[in-house]
C-alpha positions as a printed NumPy array, in Angstrom:
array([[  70.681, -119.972,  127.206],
       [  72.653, -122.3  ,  129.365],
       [  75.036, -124.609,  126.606],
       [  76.721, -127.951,  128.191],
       [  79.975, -129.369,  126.497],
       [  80.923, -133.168,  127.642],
       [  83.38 , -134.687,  125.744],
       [  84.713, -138.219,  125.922],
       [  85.825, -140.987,  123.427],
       [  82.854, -142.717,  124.511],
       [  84.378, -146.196,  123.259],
       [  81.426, -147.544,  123.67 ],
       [  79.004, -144.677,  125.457],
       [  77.575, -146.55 ,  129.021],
       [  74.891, -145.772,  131.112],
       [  77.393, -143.732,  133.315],
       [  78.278, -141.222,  130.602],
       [  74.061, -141.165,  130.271],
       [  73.55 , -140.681,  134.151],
       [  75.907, -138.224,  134.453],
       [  74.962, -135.902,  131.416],
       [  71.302, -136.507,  132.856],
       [  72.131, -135.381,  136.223],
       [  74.335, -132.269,  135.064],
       [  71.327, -131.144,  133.204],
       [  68.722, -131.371,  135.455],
       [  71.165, -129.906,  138.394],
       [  72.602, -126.707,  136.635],
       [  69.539, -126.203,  134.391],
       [  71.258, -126.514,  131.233],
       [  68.944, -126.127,  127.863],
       [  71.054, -128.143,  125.783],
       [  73.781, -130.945,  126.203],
       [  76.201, -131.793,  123.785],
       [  78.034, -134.786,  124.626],
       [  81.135, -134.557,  122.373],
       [  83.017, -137.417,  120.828],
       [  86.993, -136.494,  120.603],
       [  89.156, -137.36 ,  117.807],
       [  92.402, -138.065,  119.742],
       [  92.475, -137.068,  122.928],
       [  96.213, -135.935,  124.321],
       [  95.653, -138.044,  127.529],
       [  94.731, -141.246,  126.138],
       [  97.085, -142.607,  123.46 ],
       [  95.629, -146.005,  121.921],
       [  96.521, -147.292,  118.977],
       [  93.088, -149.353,  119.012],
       [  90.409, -147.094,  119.952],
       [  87.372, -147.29 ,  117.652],
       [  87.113, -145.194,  114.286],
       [  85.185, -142.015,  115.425],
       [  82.146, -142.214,  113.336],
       [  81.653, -145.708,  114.891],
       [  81.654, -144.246,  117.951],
       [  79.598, -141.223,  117.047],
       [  76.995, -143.3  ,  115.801],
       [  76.721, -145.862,  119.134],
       [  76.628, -142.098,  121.062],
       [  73.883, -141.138,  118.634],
       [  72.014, -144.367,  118.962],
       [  71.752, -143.941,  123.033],
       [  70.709, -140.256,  122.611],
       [  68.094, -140.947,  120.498],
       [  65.03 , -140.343,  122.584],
       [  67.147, -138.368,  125.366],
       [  65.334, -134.675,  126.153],
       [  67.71 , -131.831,  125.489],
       [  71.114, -134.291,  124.958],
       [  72.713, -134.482,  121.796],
       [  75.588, -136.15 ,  119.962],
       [  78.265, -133.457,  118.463],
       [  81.291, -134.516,  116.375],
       [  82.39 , -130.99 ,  116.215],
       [  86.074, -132.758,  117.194],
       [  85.342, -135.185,  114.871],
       [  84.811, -133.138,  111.895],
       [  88.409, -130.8  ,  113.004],
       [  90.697, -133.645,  113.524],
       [  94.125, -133.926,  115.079],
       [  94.468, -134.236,  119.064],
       [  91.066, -132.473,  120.504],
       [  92.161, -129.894,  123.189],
       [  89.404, -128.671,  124.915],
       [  89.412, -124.838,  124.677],
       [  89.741, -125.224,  120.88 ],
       [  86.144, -126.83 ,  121.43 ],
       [  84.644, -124.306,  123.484],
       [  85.634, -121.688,  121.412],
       [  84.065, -123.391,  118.342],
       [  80.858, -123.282,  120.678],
       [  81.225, -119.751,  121.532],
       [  81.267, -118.854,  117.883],
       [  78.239, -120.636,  117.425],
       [  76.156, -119.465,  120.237],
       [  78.172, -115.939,  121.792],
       [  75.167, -115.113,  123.835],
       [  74.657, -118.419,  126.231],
       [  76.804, -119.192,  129.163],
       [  78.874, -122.534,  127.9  ],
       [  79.036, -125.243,  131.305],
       [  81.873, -127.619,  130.317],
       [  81.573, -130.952,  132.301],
       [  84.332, -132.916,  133.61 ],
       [  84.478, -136.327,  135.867],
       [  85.565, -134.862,  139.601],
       [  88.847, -137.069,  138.96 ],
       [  90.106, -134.45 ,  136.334],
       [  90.108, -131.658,  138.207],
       [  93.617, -132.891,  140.152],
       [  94.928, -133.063,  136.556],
       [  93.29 , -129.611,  135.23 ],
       [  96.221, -127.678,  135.336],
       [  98.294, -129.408,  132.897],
       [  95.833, -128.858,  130.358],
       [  96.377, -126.796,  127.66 ],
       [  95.354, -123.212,  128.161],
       [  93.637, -123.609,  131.687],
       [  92.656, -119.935,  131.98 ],
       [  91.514, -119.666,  128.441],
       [  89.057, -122.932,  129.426],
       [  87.76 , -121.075,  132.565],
       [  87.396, -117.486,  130.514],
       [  85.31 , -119.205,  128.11 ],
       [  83.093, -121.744,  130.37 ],
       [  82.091, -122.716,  133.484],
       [  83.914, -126.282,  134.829],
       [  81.112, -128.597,  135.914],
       [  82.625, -130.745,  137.754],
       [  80.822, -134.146,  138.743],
       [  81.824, -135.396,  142.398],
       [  81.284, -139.02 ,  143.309],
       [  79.861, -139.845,  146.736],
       [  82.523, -139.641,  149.879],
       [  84.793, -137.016,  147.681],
       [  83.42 , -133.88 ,  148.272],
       [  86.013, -133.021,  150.606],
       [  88.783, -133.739,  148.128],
       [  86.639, -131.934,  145.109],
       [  86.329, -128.696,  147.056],
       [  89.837, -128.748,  147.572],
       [  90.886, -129.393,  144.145],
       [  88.275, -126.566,  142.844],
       [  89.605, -123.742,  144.989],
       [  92.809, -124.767,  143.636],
       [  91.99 , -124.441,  139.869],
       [  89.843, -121.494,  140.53 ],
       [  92.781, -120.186,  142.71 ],
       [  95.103, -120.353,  139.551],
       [  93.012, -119.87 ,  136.79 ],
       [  90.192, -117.976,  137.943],
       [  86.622, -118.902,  136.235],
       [  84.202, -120.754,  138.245],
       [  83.892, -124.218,  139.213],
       [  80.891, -125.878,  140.562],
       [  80.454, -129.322,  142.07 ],
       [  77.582, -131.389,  140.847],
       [  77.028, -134.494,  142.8  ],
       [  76.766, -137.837,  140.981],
       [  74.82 , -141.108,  142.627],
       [  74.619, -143.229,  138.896],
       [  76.483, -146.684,  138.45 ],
       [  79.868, -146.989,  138.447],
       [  80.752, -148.293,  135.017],
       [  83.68 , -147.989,  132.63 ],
       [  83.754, -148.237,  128.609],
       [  87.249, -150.444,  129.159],
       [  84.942, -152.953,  130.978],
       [  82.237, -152.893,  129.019],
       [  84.59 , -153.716,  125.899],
       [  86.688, -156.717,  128.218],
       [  82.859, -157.926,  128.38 ],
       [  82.418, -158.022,  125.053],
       [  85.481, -159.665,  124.185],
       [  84.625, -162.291,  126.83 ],
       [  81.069, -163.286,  126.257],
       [  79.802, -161.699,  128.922],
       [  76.821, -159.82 ,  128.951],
       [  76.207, -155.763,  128.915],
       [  72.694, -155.619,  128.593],
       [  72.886, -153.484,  132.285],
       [  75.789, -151.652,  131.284],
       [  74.969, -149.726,  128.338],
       [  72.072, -148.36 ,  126.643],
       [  69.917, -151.324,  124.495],
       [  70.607, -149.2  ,  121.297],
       [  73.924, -149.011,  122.046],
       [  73.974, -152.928,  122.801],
       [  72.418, -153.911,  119.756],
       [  74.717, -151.458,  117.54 ],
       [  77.664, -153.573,  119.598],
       [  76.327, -156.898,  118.409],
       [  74.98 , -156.193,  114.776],
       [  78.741, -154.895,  113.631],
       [  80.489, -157.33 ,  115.82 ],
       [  82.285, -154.607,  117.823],
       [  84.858, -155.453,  120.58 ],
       [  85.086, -158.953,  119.823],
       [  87.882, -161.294,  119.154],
       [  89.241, -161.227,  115.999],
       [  88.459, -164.908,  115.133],
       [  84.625, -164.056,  115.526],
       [  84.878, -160.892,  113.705],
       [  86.686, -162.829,  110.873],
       [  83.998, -164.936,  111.067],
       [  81.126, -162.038,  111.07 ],
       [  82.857, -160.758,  108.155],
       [  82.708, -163.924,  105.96 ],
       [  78.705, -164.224,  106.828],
       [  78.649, -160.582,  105.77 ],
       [  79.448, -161.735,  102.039],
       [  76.806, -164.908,  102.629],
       [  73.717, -163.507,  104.384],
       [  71.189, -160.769,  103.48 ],
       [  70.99 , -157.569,  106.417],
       [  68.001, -159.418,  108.189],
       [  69.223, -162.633,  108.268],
       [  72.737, -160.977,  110.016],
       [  71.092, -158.726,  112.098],
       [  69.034, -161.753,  113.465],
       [  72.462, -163.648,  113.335],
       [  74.185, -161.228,  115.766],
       [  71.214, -160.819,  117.803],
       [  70.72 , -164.72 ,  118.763],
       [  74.476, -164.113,  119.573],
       [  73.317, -161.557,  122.201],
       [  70.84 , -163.684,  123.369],
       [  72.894, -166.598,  123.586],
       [  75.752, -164.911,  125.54 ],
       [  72.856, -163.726,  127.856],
       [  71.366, -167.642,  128.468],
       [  74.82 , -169.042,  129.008],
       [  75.675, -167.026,  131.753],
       [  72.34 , -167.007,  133.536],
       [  72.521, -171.013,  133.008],
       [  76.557, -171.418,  133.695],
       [  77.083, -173.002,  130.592],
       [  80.236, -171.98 ,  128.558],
       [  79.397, -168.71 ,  126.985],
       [  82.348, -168.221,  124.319],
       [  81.142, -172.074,  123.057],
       [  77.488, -170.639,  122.787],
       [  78.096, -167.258,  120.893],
       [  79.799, -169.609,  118.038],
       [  76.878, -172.119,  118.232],
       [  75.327, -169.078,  117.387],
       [  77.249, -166.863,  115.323],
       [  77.041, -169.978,  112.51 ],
       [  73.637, -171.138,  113.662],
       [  72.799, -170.102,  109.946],
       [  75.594, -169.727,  108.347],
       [  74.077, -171.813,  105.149],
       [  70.444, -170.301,  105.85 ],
       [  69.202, -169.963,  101.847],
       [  66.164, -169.921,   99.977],
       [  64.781, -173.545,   99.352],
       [  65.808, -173.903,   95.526],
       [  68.912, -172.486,   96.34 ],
       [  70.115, -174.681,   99.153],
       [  68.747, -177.967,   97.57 ],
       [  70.992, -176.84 ,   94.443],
       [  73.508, -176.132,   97.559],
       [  73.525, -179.908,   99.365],
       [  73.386, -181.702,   96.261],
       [  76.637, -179.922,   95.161],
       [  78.312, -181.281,   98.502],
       [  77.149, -184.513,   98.25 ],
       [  74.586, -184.124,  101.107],
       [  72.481, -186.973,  101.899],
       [  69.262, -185.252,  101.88 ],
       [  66.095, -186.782,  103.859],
       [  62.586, -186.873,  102.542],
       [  61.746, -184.641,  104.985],
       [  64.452, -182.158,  103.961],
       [  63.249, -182.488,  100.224],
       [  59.559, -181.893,  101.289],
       [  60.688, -179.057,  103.161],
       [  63.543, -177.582,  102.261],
       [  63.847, -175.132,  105.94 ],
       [  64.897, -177.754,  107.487],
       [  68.11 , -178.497,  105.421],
       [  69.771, -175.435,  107.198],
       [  70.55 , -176.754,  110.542],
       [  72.321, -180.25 ,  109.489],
       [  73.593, -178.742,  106.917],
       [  75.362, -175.573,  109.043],
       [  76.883, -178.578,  111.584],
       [  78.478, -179.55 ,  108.051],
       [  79.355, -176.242,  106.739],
       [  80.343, -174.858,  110.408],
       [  82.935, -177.403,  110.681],
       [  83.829, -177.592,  106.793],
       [  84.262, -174.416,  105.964],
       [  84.401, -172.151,  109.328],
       [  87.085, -175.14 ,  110.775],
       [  84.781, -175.183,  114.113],
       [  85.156, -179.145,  115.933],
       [  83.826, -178.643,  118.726],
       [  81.245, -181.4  ,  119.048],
       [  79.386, -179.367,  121.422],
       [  79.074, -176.429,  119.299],
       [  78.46 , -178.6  ,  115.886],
       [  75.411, -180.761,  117.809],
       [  74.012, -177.912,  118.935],
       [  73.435, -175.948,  115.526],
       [  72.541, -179.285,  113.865],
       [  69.218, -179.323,  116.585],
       [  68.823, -175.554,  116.67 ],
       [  65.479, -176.067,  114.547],
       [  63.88 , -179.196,  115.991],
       [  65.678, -180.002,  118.892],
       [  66.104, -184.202,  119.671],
       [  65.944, -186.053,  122.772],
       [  68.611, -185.388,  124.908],
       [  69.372, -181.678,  124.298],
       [  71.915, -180.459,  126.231],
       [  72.255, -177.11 ,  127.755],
       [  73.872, -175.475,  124.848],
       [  71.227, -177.221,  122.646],
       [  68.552, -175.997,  124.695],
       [  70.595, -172.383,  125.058],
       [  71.011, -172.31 ,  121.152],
       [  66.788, -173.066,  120.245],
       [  65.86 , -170.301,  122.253],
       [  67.995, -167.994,  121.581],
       [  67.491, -168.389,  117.738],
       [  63.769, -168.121,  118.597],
       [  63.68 , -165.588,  121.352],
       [  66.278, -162.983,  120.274],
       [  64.939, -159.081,  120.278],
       [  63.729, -158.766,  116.569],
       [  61.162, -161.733,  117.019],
       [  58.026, -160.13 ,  117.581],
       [  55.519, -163.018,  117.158],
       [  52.455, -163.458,  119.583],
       [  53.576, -164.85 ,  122.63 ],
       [  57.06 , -164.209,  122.547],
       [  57.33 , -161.969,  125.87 ],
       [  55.74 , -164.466,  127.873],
       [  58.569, -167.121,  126.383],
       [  61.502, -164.632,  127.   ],
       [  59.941, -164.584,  130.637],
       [  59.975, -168.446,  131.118],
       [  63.746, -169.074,  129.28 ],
       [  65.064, -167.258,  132.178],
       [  63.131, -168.419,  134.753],
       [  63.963, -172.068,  133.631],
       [  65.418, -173.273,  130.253],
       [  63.234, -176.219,  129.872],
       [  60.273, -174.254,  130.448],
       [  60.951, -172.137,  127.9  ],
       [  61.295, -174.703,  125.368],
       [  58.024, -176.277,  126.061],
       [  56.169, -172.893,  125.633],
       [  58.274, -172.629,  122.291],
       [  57.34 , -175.954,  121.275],
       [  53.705, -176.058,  122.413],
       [  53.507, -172.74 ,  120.349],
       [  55.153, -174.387,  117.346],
       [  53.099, -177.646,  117.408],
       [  50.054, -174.637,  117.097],
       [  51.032, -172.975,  114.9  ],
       [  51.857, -175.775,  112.036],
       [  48.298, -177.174,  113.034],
       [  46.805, -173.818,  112.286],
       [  48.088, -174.091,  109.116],
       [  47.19 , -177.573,  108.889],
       [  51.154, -178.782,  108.756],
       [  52.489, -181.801,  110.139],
       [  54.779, -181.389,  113.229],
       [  58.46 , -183.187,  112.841],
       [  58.569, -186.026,  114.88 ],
       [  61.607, -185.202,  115.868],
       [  60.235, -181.929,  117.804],
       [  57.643, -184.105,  119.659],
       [  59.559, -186.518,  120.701],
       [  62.324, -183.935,  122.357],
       [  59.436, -182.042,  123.592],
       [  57.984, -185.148,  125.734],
       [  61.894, -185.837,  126.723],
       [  61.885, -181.919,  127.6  ],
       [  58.392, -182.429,  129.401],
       [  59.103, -185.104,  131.544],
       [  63.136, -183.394,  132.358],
       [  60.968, -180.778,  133.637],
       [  58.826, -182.671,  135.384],
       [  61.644, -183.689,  138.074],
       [  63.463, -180.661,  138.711]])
């Protein structure tokens, strides 16, 4: 049996870590992977990184349908600063008879040496070493030395994946920039549902909701954030502004007795529309709330979560941004949905109408009135799209 050992922190694990370990296997034959996630590495000092299991978990989550590739937190589960031979001879203990193939970016192998125990790392594994394109030159050189020194074997393995690092991936984060092409979409929706990597005012924010609203609502909370994020910067609207529109979109979504009980507490003219139907309270309301409670003012942010549910004439691109997001994000599953998503990227008004079309038939299946306030912004939305 051929054993592969890939450690990183893998803060957060990105499609590069996944092309590489794919491409190691598949080149050198390997049987089984284990990509492992270190404790404290020696090299990389910082105070910040993630709390292992976090990261264990977002390594698991990518791996999950991966053939041969698993998740080990055999580094993890020792502690202290994770030296490398300590880890391969953990794995030769637990499987003496295979050859152990320990994988390293082609970068590392100038820095080799001043690892600890170099030899013992070559007596107990091969040193995979994963060359990108225009180095080989340089990565021959740099094996011969190490194998020169320390004996062992090392063996090139060419790499041709995306060039992407988990430092970027996290500045993205914090920035409201997308990552849906940068890391696997488990990986991207652990990111979002537990607020990872984000500035500290949203994940304040994320944590009072936590105490508010049940695990579905949240989880469709932090996934209209995604969404969001994603529409802003296909649209150039400001994204930061849309992933608060969105992070309070509901923050006073609650069961109809309870939020009437709610708005009557704070004074909150209620329409007869709202008292017939108490859904609708939620949006108004969270403008209220949002700037209340959660101190948000801007306008921008505040009009758009007060139309998220019916839109109004007028909507402006964060308005239009926010509706679909909250009715497009990943978990909605409802007939028709794909070809939406399809049409809100293509053009945001078109994806309204197909949202709204699909609303108006759906309350008249169910012989329910349509607000008047979704016609009319669908006709204003209608005729927008009409001239562009």
């Amino acid at each position: 049996m051929r054993i592969g050992v890939f450690g990183g922190t893998y803060d957060p694990v990105h499609l590069g870590h996944i092309w590489t370990a794919r491409a190691v296997r598949d080149e050198l034959g390997l049987d089984r992977l284990f990509m492992v996630v270190t404790c404290n590495p020696p090299h990389k000092h910082d105070e910040h990184r993630t709390d292992g299991n976090i990261r264990l978990d977002m390594l698991k989550a990518a791996l999950a349908d991966e053939r041969g590739i698993e998740a080990s937190d055999v580094e993890l589960m020792r502690g202290g600063e994770s030296y490398t031979v300590d880890t391969l001879v953990r794995f030769k203990r637990a499987y003496p008879d295979a050859e152990l193939v320990f994988i390293v970016g082609g970068d590392m192998l100038e820095n080799f040496p001043h690892w600890r125990d170099p030899s013992g790392i070559l007596s107990l594994a091969v040193l995979a070493a994963v060359a990108r394109p225009g180095t080989d030159e340089d990565m021959e050189r740099l094996a011969a030395r190490v194998t020169g020194s320390f004996g062992g074997e090392v063996r090139l393995c060419r790499y041709t994946g995306p060039d992407i690092s988990s430092t970027d991936v996290r500045r993205r984060v914090e920035n409201a920039l997308p990552i849906d092409t940068l890391v696997p979409l488990r990986t991207e929706r652990y990111i979002y549902e537990n607020a990872l990597y984000m500035p500290q005012m949203i994940v304040d924010t994320y944590q009072r909701l936590l105490q508010t609203l049940d695990g579905k609502r949240l989880v469709h909370t932090m996934m209209t954030v995604r969404e969001a994020v994603a529409l802003a910067c296909r649209y150039g609207a400001d994204p930061k502004k849309a992933r608060l529109a969105a992070l309070l979109h509901d923050c006073i979504r609650l069961p109809s007795k309870d939020i009437l009980r709610y708005a009557r507490e704070r004074c909150y003219n209620l329409t007869p529309d709202e008292i017939e139907n108490p859904a609708l309270i939620h949006s108004r309301l969270g403008a209220v709330v949002a700037m209340e409670d959660y101190c948000v003012t801007d306008a921008d942010v505040l009009k758009a979560i007060e139309c998220h549910t019916l839109g109004r004439v007028g909507m402006s691109k964060l308005d239009k941004i926010l509706y679909l997001a909250d009715k497009i994000e990943p978990t909605r599953n409802f007939d028709g949905v794909d070809e939406i998503r399809e049409a809100a990227y293509r053009s945001l008004n078109e994806g309204i109408i197909l949202m709204m079309k699909r609303s108006v038939e759906h309350n008249a299946s169910r012989g329910n009135a349509v607000h008047p306030l979704t016609l009319q912004a669908m006709e204003s939305i209608q005729n927008e799209h009409t001239e562009e």
